[in-house]
N, C-alpha and C positions, 0 to 999 in steps of 0.2 A: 460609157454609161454602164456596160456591164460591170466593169471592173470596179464603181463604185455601188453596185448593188451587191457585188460580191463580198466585198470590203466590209460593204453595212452585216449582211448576213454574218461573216465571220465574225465581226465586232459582238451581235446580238451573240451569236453562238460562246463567245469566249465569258461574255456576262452573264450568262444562263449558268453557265457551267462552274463559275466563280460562286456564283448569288448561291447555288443551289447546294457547293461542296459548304460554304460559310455558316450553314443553316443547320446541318446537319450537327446531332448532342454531342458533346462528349459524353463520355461514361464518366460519372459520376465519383472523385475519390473516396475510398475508405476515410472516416476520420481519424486526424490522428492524435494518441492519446500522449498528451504534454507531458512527461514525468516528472518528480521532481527533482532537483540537481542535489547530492550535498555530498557532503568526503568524510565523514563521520557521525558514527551512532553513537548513542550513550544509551544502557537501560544501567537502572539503577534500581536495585529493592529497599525499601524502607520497611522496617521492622516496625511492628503495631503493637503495643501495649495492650491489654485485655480489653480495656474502652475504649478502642478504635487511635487513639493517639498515638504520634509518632514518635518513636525511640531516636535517637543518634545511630543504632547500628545500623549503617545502610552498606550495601556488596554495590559493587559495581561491576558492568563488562562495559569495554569500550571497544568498537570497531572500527577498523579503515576504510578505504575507499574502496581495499578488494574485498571484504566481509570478513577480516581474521579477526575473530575477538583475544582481546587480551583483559584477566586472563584464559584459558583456554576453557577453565572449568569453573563455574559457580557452586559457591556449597550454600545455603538453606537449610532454615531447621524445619525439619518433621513438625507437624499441627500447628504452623507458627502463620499468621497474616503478615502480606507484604504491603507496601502502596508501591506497583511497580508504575516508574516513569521514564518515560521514551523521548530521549531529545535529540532530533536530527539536525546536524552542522553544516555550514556551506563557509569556507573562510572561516572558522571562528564563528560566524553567526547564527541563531539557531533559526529553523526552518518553520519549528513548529506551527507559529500563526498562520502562513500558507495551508499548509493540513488544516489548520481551523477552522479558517473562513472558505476553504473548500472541503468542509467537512462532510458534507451529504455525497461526496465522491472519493474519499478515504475511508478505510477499514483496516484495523490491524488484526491479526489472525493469528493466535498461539498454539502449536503442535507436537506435544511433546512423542517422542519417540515410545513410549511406552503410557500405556493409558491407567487412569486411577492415581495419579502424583502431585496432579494440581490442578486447581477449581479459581477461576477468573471471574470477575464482573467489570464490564468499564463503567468506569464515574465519568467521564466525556461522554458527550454525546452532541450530533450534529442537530441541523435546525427544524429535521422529525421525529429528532429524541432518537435516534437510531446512535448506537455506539462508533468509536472514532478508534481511542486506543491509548494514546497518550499515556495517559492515566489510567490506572486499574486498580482492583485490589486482586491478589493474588493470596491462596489460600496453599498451602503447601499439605498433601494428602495421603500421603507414601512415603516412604523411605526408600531410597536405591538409587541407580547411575542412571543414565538418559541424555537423549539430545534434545533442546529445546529449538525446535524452529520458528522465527519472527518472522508474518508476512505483514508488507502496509500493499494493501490493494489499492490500485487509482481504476476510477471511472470504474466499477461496479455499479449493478445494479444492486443497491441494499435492501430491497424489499424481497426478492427474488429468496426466498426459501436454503441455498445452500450459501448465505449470504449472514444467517442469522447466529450462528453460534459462533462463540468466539473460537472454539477448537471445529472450526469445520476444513474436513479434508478434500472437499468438493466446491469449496471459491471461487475458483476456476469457472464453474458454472455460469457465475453470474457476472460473466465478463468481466470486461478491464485488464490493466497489465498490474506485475508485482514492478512499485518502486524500491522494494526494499524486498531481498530475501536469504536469509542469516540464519546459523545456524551454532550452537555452542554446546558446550557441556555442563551439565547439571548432577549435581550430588544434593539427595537430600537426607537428614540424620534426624 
């Protein structure tokens, strides 16, 4: 009789002690932010005619998967409008639509090395009218050499203040990771 009371008690003791460790949280994971996949950039400037329309002369830079642009350096004319266009690759296919239909959680960010040389607007814009990037017009403001840095932010907060300019040096701010971050040379005449 004992040895079955004892039995019972232990049995009770090992399910208290199971039921009780089972119960207890986990700690909660960080989320984690999806980035996008692809193995090549394209930006491209398209030249504007005085009415906003588009010329034939377009530059191109094209990157790899490890961010070497080719070619190394863009040239740009001095006081000239661009329509600059961003199309990210994955195999051959472009990405872009993903960035679109997650566009309220992408932002592109332009940084040139030296400030007063170029003046951006994006003509994209996600689904609270908050800019994306894609697409822009680019205003060339200066004449001289420079590096242009390209960021595409994921999972930002867009509303968040160092979120708003398209040259802002404080993105970082408003969380998220860089899916994209590249960098080239610029000459403008």
């Amino acid at each position: 009789m004992k040895k079955a009371i004892y039995s019972l008690a232990l049995l009770a003791l090992t399910t208290g002690i199971v039921t009780f460790s089972s119960c207890s949280k986990d700690p909660t994971p960080d989320p984690v932010v999806e980035q996008e996949e692809f193995d090549h950039a394209l930006i491209q400037f398209i030249k504007l005619n005085a009415d906003g329309s588009q010329t034939i002369d377009t530059t191109s830079v094209n990157f790899d998967k490890s961010g070497t642009p080719t070619p190394q350096q863009t040239i740009l004319s001095n006081g000239a409008h661009y329509r600059m266009l961003i199309t990210l690759s994955l195999k051959g296919e472009s990405i872009n639509n993903e960035i679109v239909e997650e566009g309220t959680e992408h932002k592109f960010f332009l940084n040139p090395s030296q400030s007063g040389m170029l003046d951006y607007t994006y003509s994209d814009a996600d689904a609270n009218g908050r800019g994306i990037g894609l697409d822009g017009k680019l205003k060339v403001t200066g004449a001289g050499t420079f590096d242009l840095k390209v960021v595409l932010r994921h999972a930002l907060d867009k509303s968040k203040p160092e979120a708003q300019d398209w040259n802002s040096t404080t993105y970082q701010s408003a969380g998220g990771e860089d899916d994209l971050n590249i960098t080239f040379g610029m000459k403008t005449q």
